[in-house]
FIRO-303170 format. One record per residue (C-alpha): y, x, z; residue number from 0; residue in three letters. Coordinates in steps of 0.001 Angstrom, whole numbers. Layout:
R, yy, xx, zz, num, residuo
R, Y, X, Z, NUM, Ala
...
This chain:
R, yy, xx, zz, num, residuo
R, -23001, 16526, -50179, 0, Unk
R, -19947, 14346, -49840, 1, Unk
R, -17409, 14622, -47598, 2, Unk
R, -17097, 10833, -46335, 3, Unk
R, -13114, 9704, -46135, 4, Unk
R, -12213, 8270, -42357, 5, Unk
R, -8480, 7630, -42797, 6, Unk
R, -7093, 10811, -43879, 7, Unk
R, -3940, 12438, -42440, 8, Unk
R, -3760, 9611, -40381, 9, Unk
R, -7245, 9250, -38690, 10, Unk
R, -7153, 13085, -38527, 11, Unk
R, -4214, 12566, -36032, 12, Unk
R, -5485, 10323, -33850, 13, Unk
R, -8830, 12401, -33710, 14, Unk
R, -6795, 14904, -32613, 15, Unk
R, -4769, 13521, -29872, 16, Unk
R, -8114, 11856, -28498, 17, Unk
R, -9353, 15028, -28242, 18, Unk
R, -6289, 16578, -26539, 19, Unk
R, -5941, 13476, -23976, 20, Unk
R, -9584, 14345, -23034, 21, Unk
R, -8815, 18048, -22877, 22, Unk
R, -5762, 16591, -20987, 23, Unk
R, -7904, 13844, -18893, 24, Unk
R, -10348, 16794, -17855, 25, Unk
R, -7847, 19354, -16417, 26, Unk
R, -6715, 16864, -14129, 27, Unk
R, -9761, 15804, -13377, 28, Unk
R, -10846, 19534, -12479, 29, Unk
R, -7491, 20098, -10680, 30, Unk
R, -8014, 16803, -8486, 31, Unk
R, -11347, 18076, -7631, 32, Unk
R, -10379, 21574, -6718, 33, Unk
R, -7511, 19572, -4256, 34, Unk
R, -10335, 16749, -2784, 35, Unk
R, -12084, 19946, -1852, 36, Unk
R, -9100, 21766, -233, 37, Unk
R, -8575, 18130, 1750, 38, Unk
R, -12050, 18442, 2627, 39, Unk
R, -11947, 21611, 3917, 40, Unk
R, -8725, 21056, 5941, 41, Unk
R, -10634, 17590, 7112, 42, Unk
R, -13329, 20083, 8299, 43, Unk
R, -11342, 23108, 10160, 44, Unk
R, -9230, 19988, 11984, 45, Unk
R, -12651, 18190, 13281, 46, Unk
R, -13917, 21856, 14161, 47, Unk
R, -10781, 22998, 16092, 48, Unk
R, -10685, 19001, 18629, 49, Unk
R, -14206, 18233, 18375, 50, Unk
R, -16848, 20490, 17241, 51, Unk
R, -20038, 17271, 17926, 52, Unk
R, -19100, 15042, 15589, 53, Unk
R, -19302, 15120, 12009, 54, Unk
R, -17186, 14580, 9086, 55, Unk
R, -19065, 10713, 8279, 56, Unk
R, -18561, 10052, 12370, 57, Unk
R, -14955, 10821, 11855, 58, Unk
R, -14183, 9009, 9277, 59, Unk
R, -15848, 5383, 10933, 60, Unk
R, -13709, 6430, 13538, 61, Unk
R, -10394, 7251, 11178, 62, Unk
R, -11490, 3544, 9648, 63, Unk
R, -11776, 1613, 12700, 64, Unk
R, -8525, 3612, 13763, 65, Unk
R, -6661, 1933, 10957, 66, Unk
R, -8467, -1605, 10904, 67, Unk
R, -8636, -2237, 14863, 68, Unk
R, -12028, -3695, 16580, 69, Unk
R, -14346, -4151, 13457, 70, Unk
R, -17764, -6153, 13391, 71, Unk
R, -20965, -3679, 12368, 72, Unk
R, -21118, -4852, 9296, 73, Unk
R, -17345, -4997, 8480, 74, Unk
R, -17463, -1008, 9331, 75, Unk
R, -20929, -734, 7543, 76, Unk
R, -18906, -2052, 3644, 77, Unk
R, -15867, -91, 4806, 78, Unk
R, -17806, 3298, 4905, 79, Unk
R, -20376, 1938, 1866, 80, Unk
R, -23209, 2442, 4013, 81, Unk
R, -26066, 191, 5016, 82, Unk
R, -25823, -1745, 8235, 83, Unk
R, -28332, 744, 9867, 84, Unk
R, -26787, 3512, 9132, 85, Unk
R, -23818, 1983, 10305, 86, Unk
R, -25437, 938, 13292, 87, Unk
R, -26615, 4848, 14325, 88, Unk
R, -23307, 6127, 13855, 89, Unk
R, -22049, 3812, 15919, 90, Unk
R, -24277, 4043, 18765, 91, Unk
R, -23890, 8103, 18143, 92, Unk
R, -20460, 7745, 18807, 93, Unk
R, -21030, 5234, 21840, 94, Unk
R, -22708, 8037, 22958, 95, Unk
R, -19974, 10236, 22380, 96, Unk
R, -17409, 7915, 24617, 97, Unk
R, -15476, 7405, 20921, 98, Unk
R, -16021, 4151, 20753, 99, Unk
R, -17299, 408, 22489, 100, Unk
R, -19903, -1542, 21093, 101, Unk
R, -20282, -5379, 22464, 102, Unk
R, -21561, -8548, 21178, 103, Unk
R, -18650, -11105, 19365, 104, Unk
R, -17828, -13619, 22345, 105, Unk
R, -17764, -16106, 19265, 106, Unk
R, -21271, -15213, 17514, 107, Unk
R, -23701, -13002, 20473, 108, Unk
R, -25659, -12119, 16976, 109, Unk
R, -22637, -9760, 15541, 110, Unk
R, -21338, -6476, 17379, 111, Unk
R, -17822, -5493, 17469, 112, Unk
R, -16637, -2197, 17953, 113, Unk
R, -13283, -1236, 19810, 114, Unk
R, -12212, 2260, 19507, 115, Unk
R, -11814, 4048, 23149, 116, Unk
R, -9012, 6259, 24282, 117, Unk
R, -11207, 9216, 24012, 118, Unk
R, -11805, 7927, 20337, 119, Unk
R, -7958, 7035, 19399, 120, Unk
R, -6740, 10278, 21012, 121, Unk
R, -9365, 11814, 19153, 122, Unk
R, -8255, 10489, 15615, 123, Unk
R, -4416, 11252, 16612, 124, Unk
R, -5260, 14536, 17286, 125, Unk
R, -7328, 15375, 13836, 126, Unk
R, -4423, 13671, 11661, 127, Unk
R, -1909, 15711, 13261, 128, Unk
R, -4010, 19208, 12667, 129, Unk
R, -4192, 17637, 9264, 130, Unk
R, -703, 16671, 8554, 131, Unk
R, 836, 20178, 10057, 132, Unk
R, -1960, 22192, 8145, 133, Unk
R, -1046, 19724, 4485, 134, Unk
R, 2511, 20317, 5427, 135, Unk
R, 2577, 23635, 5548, 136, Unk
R, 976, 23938, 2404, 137, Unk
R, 3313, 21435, 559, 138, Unk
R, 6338, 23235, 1755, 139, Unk
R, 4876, 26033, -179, 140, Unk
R, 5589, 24378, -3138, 141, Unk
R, 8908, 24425, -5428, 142, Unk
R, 10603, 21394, -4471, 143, Unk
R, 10429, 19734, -8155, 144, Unk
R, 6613, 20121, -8165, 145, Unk
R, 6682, 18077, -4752, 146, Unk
R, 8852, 15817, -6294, 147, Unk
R, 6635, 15011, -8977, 148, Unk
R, 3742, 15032, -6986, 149, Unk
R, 4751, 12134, -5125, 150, Unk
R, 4220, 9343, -7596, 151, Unk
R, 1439, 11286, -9316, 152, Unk
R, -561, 11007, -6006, 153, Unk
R, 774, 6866, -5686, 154, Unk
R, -455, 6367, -9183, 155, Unk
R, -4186, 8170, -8601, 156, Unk
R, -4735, 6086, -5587, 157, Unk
R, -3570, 3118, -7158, 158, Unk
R, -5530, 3344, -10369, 159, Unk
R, -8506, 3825, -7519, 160, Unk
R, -7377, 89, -6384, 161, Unk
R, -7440, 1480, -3112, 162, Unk
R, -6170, -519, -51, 163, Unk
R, -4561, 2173, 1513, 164, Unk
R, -1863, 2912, -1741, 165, Unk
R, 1429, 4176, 1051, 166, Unk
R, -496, 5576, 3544, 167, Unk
R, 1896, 4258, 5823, 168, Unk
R, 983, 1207, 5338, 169, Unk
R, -2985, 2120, 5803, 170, Unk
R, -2851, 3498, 8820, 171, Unk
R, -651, 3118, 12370, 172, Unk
R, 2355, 4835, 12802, 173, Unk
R, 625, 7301, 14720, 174, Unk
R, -1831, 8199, 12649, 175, Unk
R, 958, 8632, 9604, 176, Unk
């Protein structure tokens, strides 16, 4: 049996850094996980200590409508990537729930717009802020160069996501930042 030639040295090289930027690729993949599920969890204790009835789907409609103002069903509905009847339960869940106001578009009586409350805004102010003290307290845990450089890293992940929401200051209102 012969040993087929690929390149030599050469095409040895590259096999070898491709297999080191996947080795590379993968442990940040793992390590973003691990965080999305320490965001989740914080995303879950904040919702549990201001509002124990709704759930983490119902929260964020309401964190979406928060940032977008009054949104039409099926606006919402492609925001959360959910079908417009799933859509339309949550909202009329959180109708129920005084979070939010559901009434037909004065300019088309077939679409439904929904407003968020004050029950619903105060209820989105006060989840970011359990969220932001809770992330905060973690980052200051941090040596300051690793925060440094985690800065940018984050920019860059959601940007390569081609998310709208790249400075989340520019996602959301200044309350909510």
């Amino acid at each position: 049996m012969t040993r087929r030639d690929t390149g030599g040295a050469a095409a040895d090289a590259d096999a070898s850094a491709g297999l080191g930027l996947d080795r590379e690729a993968e442990e940040v993949t793992l390590a973003v996980m691990a965080a999305s599920r320490l965001l989740m969890a914080i995303s879950a204790r904040a919702l549990a200590a201001t509002d124990v009835t709704l759930t983490l789907p119902q929260l964020r409609a309401l964190v979406a409508m928060a940032g977008a103002g009054p949104l039409k069903l099926a606006a919402l509905a492609a925001t959360l990537g959910v079908n417009p009847s799933t859509a339309l339960r949550m909202a009329e869940r959180l109708e129920a729930l005084g979070h939010l106001d559901r009434r037909a578009n004065p300019d088309n009586r077939r679409e439904v717009v929904l407003t968020l409350t004050d029950s619903g805004r105060a209820l989105v102010e006060d989840v970011m802020a359990y969220r932001r003290t809770e992330i905060s307290s973690l980052v200051t845990r941090l040596p300051a160069t690793t925060r440094a450089a985690l800065v940018p890293a984050l920019r860059d992940l959601v940007a390569a996501a081609d998310e709208a929401a790249a400075d989340p200051l520019d996602a959301f209102p200044a309350y909510l930042a």
